[in-house]
N, C-alpha and C positions, 0 to 999 in steps of 0.2 A: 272394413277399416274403422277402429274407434274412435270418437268426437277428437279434435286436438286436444281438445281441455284436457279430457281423459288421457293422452299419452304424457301430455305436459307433466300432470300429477301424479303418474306411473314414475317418470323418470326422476321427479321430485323425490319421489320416495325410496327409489333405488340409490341416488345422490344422499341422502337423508341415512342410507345404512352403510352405504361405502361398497355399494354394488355398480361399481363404475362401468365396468364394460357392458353390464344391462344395461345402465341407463345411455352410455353414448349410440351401442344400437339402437334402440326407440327414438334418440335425438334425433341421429344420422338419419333414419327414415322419414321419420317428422319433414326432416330441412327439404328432405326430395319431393314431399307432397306439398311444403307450405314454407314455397320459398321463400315466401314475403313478411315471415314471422320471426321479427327481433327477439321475442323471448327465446324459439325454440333456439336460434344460434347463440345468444347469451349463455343458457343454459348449456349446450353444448362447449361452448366455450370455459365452463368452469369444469367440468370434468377433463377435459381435454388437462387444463393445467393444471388440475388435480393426477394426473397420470403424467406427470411430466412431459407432456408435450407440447412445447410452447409453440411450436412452430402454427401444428394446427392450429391451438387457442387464437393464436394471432389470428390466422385467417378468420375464425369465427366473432370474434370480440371487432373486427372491421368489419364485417358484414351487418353485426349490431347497429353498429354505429352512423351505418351506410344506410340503414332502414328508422334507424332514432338518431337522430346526429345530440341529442342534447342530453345524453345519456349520463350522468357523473361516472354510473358501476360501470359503464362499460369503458368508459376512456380511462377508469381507475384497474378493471382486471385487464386490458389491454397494456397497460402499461406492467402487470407484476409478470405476464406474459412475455414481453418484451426483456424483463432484465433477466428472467430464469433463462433467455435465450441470446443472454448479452448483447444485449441491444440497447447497451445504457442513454445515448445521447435519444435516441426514440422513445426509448421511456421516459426521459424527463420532459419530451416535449408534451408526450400522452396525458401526463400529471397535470403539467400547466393547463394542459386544455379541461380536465376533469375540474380545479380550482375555478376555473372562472365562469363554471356553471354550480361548483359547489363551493366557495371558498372556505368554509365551514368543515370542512370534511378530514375530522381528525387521522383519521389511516392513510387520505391519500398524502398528507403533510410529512407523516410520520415515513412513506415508501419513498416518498419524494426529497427527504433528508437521507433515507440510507442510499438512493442511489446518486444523488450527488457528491456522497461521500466517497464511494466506490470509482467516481468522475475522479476526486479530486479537486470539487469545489465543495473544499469544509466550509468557506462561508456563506454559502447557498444553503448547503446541507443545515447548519446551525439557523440560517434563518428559519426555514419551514418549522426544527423543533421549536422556534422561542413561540411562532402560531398557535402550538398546542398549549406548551407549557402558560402561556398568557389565556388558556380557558379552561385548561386543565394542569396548576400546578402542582396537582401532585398524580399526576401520570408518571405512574414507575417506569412504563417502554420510553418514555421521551427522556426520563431523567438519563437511564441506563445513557440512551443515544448520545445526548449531550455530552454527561461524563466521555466518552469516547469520543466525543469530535474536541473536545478540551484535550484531551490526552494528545491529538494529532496537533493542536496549537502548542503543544509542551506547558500548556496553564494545569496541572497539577493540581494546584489548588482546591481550582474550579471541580475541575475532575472527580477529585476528593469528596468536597460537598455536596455535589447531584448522585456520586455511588452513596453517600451516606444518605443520603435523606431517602433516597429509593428502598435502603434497606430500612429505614425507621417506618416508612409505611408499609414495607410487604416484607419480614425480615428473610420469609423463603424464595424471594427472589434470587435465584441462581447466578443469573450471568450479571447482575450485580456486585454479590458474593466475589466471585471472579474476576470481575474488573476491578475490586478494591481490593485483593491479592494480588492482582498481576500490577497494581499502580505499586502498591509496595513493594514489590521486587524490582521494579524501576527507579525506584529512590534508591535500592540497596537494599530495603529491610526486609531483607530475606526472611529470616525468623517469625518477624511481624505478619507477612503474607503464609508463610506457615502452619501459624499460631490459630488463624484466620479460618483458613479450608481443613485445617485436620478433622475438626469433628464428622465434616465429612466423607472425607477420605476413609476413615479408619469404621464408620458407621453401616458399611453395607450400603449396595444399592446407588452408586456416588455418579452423582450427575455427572452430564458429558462437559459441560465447561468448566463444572472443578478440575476433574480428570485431567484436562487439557495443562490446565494452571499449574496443577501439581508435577506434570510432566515435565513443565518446563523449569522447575525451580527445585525437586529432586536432586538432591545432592552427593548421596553413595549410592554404591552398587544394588543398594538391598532394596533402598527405596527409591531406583529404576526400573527394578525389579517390579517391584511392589504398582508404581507405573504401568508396566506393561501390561500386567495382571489385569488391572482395572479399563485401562483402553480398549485388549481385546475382548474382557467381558462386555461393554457395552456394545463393540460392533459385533459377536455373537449374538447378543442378546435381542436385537430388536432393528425393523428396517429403518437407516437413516435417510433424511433427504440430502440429494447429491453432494451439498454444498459441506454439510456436519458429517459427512460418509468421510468427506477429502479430509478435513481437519483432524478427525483422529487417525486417520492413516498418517500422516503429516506429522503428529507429532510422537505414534507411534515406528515410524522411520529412524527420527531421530536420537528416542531411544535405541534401539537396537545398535545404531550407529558407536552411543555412548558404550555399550555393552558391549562391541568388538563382534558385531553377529552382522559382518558386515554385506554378505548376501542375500541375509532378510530384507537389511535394511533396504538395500538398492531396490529387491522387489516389491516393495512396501510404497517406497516414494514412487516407484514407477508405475504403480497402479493410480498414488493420490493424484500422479500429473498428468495421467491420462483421462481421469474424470474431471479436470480444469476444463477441457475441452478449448484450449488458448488454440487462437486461428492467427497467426503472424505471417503477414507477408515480407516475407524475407530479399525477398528481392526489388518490393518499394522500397525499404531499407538501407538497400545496398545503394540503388540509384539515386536515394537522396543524398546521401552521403558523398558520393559521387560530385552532382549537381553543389554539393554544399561547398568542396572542397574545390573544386572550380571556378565557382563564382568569390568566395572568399579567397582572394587572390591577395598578393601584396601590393598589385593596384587599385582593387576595389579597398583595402583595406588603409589605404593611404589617401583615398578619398574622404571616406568616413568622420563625422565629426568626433572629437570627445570632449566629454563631460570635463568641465574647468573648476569646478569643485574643487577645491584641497580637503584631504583626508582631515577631519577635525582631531577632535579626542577620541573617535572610536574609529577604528583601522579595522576593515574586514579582512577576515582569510578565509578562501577558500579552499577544501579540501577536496579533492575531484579521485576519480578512477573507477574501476568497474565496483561494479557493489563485491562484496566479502571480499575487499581485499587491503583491508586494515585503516580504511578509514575511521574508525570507531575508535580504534586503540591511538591514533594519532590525535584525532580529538578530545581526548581523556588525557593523554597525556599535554595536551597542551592548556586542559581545562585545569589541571594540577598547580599550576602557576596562577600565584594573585592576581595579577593584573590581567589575566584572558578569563572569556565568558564562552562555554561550549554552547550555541543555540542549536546544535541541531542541523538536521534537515529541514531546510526551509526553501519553500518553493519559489519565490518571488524572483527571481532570476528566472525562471521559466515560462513564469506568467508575463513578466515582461515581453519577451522573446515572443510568444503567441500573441498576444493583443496590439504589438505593432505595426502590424497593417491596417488596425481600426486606428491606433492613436497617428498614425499619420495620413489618414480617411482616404483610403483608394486601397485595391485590389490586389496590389501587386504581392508576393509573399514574401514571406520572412528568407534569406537575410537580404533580396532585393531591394526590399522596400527601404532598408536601413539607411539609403543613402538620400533618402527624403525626408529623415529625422533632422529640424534644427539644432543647432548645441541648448536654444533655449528649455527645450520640449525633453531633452536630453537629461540637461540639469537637474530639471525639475523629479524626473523618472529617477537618476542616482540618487538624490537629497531625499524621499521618499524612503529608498532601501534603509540608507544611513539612519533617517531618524528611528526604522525602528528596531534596527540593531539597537543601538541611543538606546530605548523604551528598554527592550529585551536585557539588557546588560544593568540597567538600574542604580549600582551601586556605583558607577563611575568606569568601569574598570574598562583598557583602554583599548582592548585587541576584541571581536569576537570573529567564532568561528561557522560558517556557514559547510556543515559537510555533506549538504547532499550531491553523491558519488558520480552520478551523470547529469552534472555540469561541465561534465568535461564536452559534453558537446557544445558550450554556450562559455568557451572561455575566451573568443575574439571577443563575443558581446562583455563580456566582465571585464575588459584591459579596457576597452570605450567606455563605459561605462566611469571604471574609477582605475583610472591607468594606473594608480601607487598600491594598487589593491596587491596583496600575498598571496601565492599560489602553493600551493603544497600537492603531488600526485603520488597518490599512493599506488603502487605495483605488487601483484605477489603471480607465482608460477601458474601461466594459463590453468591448467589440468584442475589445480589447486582450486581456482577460482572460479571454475565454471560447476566443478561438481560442488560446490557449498552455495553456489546459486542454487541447481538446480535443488537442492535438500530444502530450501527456503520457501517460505510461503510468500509471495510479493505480493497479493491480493490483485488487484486491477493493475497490474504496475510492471514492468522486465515479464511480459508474455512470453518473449522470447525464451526466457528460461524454464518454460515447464517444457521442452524442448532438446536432449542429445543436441542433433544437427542444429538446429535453431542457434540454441547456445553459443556455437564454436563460430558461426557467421557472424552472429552478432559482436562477437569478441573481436574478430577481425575488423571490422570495423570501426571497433575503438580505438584499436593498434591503431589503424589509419588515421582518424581522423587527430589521435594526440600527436603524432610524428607531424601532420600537417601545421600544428599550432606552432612548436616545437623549432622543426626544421626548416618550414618554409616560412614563418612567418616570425621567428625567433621572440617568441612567448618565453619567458624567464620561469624557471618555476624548482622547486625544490623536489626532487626525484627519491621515495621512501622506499624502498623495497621491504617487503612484508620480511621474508624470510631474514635481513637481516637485522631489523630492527627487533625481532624477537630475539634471537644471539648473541648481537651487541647493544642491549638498550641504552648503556648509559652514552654511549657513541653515538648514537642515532639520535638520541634525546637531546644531548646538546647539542650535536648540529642542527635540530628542528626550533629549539629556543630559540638559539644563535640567528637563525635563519629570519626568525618574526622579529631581532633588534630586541629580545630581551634580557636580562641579567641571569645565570644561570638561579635555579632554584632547587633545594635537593627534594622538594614534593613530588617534583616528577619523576621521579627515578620510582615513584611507589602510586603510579597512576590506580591501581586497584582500590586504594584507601581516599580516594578523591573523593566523596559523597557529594553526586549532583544527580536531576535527573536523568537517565539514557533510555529515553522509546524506542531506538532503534532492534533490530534481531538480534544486536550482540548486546544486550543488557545483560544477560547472565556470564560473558565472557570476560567484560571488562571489571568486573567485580571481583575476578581471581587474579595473583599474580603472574606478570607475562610469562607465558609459556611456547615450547618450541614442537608438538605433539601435533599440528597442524599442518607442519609441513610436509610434503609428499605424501599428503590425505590421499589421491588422487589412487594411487599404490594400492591400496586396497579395494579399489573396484576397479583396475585393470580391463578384470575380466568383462567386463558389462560396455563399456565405453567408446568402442570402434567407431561410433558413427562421431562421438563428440572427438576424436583424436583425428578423424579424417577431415571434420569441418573447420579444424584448426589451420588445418596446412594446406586447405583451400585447392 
C-alpha cells in the first residue's frame, strides 16, 4: 500500500486532469484506510461534486469538517454541495458559518448572494455582493449579480449601470451582454436589445446566454427558426451542467411552441422539468390549506384587529390569481392610465405573513398568531407597505399596483391590513393555465409546476382557498376572466378603470404602447397588441396531459 502522501498526489493529479473516477477510487480507498484524514475526504468531496453528486460530497465535505471544524473551503464546498442538491436554507447556513472563520472570502460572498437570491432574500443576497464589490469594485461576476438582483427590485437604472460597467471592464463578458439585452427588452426596446446580441448571433459559435436572449425576443418565423438552429447546436455540441442543460431546453420548448411543432415542444419541456428535479409535497399543501381555511373562519376573522390607517394619496391594488393567468395584461393595462404606477411583483405582503410570529415574539404560526398582533404593531406593518409604494410611484401618481399572482393566498391578511385596499382576480380556463405554467421557468418559485399531477392539485387548491375568501368570508373584489378580457377589451377595460374609481382614459385601450418596465415572463407579450391565440392553448397538447386533466377533477 503506498504512503498517503503518495495516493493524495496520485489523486491530486488525476483531479488536476479530469480523470475523476481514478481519482474518487484512490479517494474511496484512501478514506477506508485513513479514516481520520480531513484532506483525503475534502478531496474526495470535490470530485464527488465535480460528478455531480452532491449527495455524497455532502457526506464527505461533513466529515471534513467533523475532523477540521474551522475549515472555510470546507464549510464553503459544503455549502455549493448543498445548493446543487437544493438544499438552499442549509447552504446559506454552511456560508455563514465559512464567513465567520473567513469573512474575507470573496466566492463564498458571491455563492452566498446567488443563493439567497434563489431563497428570495434579494436583500441578503445584495448585501453579501456590496462585501465584494466594497474590495473589489470592479468584479465583473459581482457586478453581473448585482445588475440582476436590481432587475428583481425593478431598479433598472441600477441594473443598467453595473451590466455596463461589467462590460466596460471585460467587454467579452457574456452573461453581461445578456443581461443588458434582456433589460432592454424589458423596457420595450426590443430593437435596442437586438441591435446588442446580433454580432453575435449571426458570428458563428454564439454563446449559450445570448442564445437564450435571442430566443426570447425573436420576432418572425425565420428568426425562430434561426433560434432553434443555434440552441440545438449548442446542446449537440458540448456537455452542459444540469442547471444550463434545463435552460436551453426551456427556451428551446418555447420555441417550438411558437413554431406550431407542438409535440416537440411538450417533449422538450418535459425533459427541461424533469431535470428540475422539484420534490413538492403536495399533500402538506393540501393540509395546509385545509388547516388555513379552518382556522380563518368568520370568527377568527371578526376577532382580528385592523389597521386604522386611511388610504392617503397612494391606494394600492392588488392583483391576485394563479400565475399565467393574465395578470400582466391587467396591470399594463392599468399602468396605461396617468394616475396609476404598475410596481410589479412585490414581495412584501409575503414577508409580512412569514415574519409574524417573530414580530409578535412566540411560537405560535401564522395565521394563529394574528390574533396576537395589536392595531398598534399593525399600523405600523401597513404605513411601512404604503410609504414604499409612496417611494416606488415618485411622481405623485395616486393608485399603484401590487401584481404578484399568489397573494391570493394572503388576501384575509391584505383586507387587515388596509381594509379600502382594491382587489382585482384575474381568471383564465384551468387547462389554459396550468399548461403555460408548466412551459414556464419559475426558478426557486411554483415547484409545483414542473409537475403534470402537481400542477392540477395545486390549482385546486386555489379554486379552494379563493371561493373561501369570496364565499365565506365575502371579500369584494373585481372578477377578470382572461378569455374575455382578450375579446372584449374595451369592455373589460372600463370596467377595471371604473372599478379602481378612475375617469375613463383612451391610453388603455392601447396597453401595448404603455412603455414601462415589465420583468415579469410575459414582457414579450404585453408589448404586442392584445390578442386571442392563447386561448384553448390547452387543445394542442391534449394528447400529453391525462394526469394534469385528472388532477384537476380531483
Amino acid at each position: 500500500m503506498p504512503p498517503l502522501q503518495d495516493e493524495k498526489f496520485i489523486a491530486r493529479t488525476h483531479i488536476t486532469a479530469g480523470e475523476l473516477a481514478e481519482a474518487r477510487n484512490i479517494l474511496q480507498q484512501a478514506g477506508k484506510n485513513h479514516d481520520n484524514d480531513a484532506e483525503v475526504w475534502f478531496l474526495l468531496g470535490l470530485v464527488e461534486n465535480r460528478l455531480e453528486k452532491p449527495g455524497a460530497a455532502i457526506r464527505c465535505f461533513k466529515k471534513t469538517i467533523g475532523l477540521n471544524p474551522d475549515s472555510a473551503a470546507a464549510y464553503f464546498n459544503l455549502a455549493l454541495a448543498q445548493a446543487a442538491g437544493r438544499q438552499l436554507n442549509e447552504a446559506a447556513a454552511s456560508l455563514e458559518k465559512c464567513l465567520l472563520i473567513d469573512a474575507d472570502l470573496g466566492p463564498a460572498h458571491l455563492k452566498a448572494s446567488a443563493v439567497y437570491a434563489r431563497l428570495g432574500f434579494q436583500e441578503k443576497a445584495l448585501l453579501h455582493i456590496k462585501q465584494v464589490l466594497r474590495k473589489e469594485p470592479r468584479n465583473t461576476e459581482a457586478l453581473i449579480r448585482s445588475a440582476r438582483i436590481q432587475l428583481v427590485f425593478g431598479n433598472m437604472e441600477e441594473a443598467q449601470k453595473a451590466f455596463r460597467l461589467a462590460l466596460e471592464i471585460k467587454p467579452d463578458a457574456m452573461p453581461a451582454v445578456a443581461g443588458l439585452a434582456g433589460l432592454y427588452a424589458k423596457k420595450g426596446a426590443i430593437d435596442k436589445a437586438l441591435d446588442l446580441i446580433e454580432p453575435f448571433v449571426d458570428g458563428g459559435n454564439t454563446p449559450r446566454p445570448i442564445a437564450i436572449v435571442f430566443s426570447d425576443i425573436c420576432q418572425t418565423p425565420e428568426r425562430c427558426r434561426q433560434a432553434v438552429e443555434l440552441l440545438e447546436e449548442i446542446l449537440n455540441a458540448s456537455t452542459q451542467p444540469r442547471r444550463h442543460h434545463r435552460d436551453l431546453l426551456v427556451a428551446l420548448a418555447k420555441l417550438y411552441d411558437r413554431l406550431q411543432q407542438y409535440d416537440r415542444a411538450f417533449e422538450t419541456i418535459s425533459e427541461a422539468n424533469g431535470l428540475k428535479q422539484a420534490e413538492t409535497d403536495m399533500a402538506r399543501i393540501c393540509n395546509q390549506t385545509d388547516s388555513f381555511i379552518s382556522t380563518w373562519d368568520p370568527h377568527f376573522n371578526a376577532r382580528l384587529p385592523a389597521a386604522g390607517l386611511q388610504i392617503g394619496h397612494v391606494q394600492p391594488v392588488f392583483i391576485v390569481g394563479m400565475p399565467r393567468s393574465g395578470t400582466t395584461l391587467v396591470e399594463q393595462i392599468l399602468a396605461s392610465h396617468p394616475a396609476v404606477y404598475g410596481a410589479g411583483e412585490l414581495k412584501d405582503i409575503g414577508n409580512i405573513m412569514m415574519n409574524m410570529p417573530r414580530v409578535v415574539g412566540m411560537d405560535t404560526p401564522y395565521p394563529e398568531c394574528f390574533e396576537y398582533l395589536d392595531r398598534v404593531t399593525l399600523n405600523e406593518l401597513a404605513d411601512g407597505y404604503l410609504q414604499k409604494l409612496a417611494s416606488m410611484s415618485g411622481d405623485g401618481r395616486r393608485i399603484v399596483t401590487d401584481k404578484l399572482p399568489t397573494n391570493f393566498w394572503n388576501l384575509g391578511l391584505i383586507k387587515r391590513l388596509f381594509p379600502g385596499s382594491i382587489i382585482i382576480h384575474c381568471s383564465r380556463q384551468p387547462l389554459d393555465t396550468c399548461i403555460s405554467c408548466y412551459f414556464t421557468d419559475f426558478a426557486e418559485e411554483n415547484l409545483h409546476s414542473f409537475d403534470l399531477e402537481d400542477m392540477g392539485i395545486y390549482y385546486r387548491q386555489y379554486r379552494k382557498i379563493m371561493h373561501h375568501w369570496k364565499n365565506t368570508l365575502g371579500i369584494r373584489m373585481l372578477d377578470i376572466p382572461y378569455e374575455d378580457i382578450v375579446r372584449e377589451p374595451e369592455h373589460w377595460s372600463r370596467q377595471l378603470i371604473d372599478y379602481c374609481g378612475l375617469a375613463w382614459d383612451e391610453r388603455c385601450l392601447n396597453p401595448h404602447t404603455t412603455r414601462r418596465d415589465v420583468t415579469t415572463a410575459s414582457f414579450m407579450q404585453v408589448r404586442q397588441p392584445i390578442y386571442t391565440s392563447s386561448i384553448d392553448r390547452w387543445k394542442h397538447y391534449r394528447a400529453h396531459i391525462d394526469p394534469l386533466v385528472k388532477a384537476l377533477e380531483g
